[in-house]
N, C-alpha and C positions, 0 to 999 in steps of 0.2 A: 315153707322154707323162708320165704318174705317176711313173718314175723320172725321168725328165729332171727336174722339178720337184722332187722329193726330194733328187736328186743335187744340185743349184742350191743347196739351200736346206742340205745340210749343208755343203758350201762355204763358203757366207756367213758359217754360225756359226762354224768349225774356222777358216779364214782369218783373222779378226782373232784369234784366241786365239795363234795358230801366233806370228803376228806380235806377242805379246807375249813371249811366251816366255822373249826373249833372245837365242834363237839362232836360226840361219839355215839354207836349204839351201845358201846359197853358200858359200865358202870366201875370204871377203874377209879380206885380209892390211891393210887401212885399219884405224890402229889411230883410238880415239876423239879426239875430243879433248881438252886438259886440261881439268878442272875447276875451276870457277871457286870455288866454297866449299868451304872446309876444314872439317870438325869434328874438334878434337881429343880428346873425350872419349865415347863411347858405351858405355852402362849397362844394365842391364836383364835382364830374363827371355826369354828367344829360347824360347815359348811360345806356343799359340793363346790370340789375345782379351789378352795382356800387353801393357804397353808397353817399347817399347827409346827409350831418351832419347838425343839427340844433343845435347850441348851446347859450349862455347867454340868458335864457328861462327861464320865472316868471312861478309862478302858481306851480302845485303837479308833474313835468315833472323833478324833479333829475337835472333841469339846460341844461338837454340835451334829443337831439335826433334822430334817425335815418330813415331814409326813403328809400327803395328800387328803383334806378333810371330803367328810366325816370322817371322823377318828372310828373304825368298825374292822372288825376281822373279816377276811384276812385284811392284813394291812403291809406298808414296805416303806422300811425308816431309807431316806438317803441322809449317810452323814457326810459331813464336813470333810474326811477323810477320804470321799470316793467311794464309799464302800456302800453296801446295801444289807439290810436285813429285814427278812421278810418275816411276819410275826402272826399266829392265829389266839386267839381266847374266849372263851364267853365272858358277856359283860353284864351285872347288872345295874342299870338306873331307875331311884329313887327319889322320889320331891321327898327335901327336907324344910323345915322350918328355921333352915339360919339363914339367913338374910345375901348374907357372904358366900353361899353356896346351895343354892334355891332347888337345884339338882346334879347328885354324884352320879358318878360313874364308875362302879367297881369293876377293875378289872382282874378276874379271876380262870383260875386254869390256862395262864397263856403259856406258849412257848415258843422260841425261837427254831421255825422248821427250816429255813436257809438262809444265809450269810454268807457275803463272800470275804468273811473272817472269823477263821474257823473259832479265834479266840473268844468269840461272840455267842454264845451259847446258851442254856439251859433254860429257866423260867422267865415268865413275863407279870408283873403285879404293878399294881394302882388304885390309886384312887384321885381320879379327877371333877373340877365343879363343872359346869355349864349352869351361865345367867342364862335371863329371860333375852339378850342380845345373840346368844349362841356364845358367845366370848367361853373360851376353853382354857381351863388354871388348873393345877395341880392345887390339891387338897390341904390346906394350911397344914405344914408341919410335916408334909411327906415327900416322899420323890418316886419317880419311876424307874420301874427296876426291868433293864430287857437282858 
């Protein structure tokens, strides 16, 4: 009976965690949906305990916002406005050979799982650089979409 309640109770914990993750045991081909806020500019140190700044941000985000680094799933944007959105995706990082961008960070499959604006919703997509400082930049020519 000891394990049956043991076994229960790591469940309980492992199960929500699993389910933040980002990723799934299925193999669902549903891609997300678009993003309703753009950021065009993201800054910052991709660090524990730094901040990564999101700013020039459409949509109910005050224009800005900030994220607790490492930039990793799950993650939880505070924007400008008060508000919060909590965000899961998998990411992949790649060394490239542009000098400008020595390693990307694709972010792929995200989505917006709570916000406390409802308007705030659907898919999560990027692509961000990190130098050999950690310094974290949004990918010349793109923006972030939550």
């Amino acid at each position: 009976m000891r394990r049956a309640i043991a076994a229960l109770l790591v469940m309980s914990v492992v199960g929500p965690a699993a389910a933040c993750s980002g990723s799934s045991g299925s193999s669902s081909t549903t891609a997300a949906p678009a993003p309703t806020v753009t950021c065009r500019t993201v800054s910052g140190t991709d660090d524990v305990g730094q901040k990564i700044s999101l700013s020039d941000c459409s949509g109910p985000t005050g224009g800005a916002g900030t994220i607790m680094g490492p930039f990793g799933s799950p993650t939880v944007i505070h924007w400008a406005s008060g508000g919060t959105t909590q965000l899961v995706f998998d990411s992949n990082m790649q060394r490239t050979a542009n000098p400008t961008c020595p390693t990307q960070l694709t972010v792929m499959d995200g989505r917006v799982v709570a916000s406390s604006d409802a308007a705030i919703a659907g898919g999560v997509r990027g692509a961000l650089c990190i130098d050999a400082a950690r310094t974290i930049s949004l990918l010349p020519g793109t923006s972030l979409g939550v």
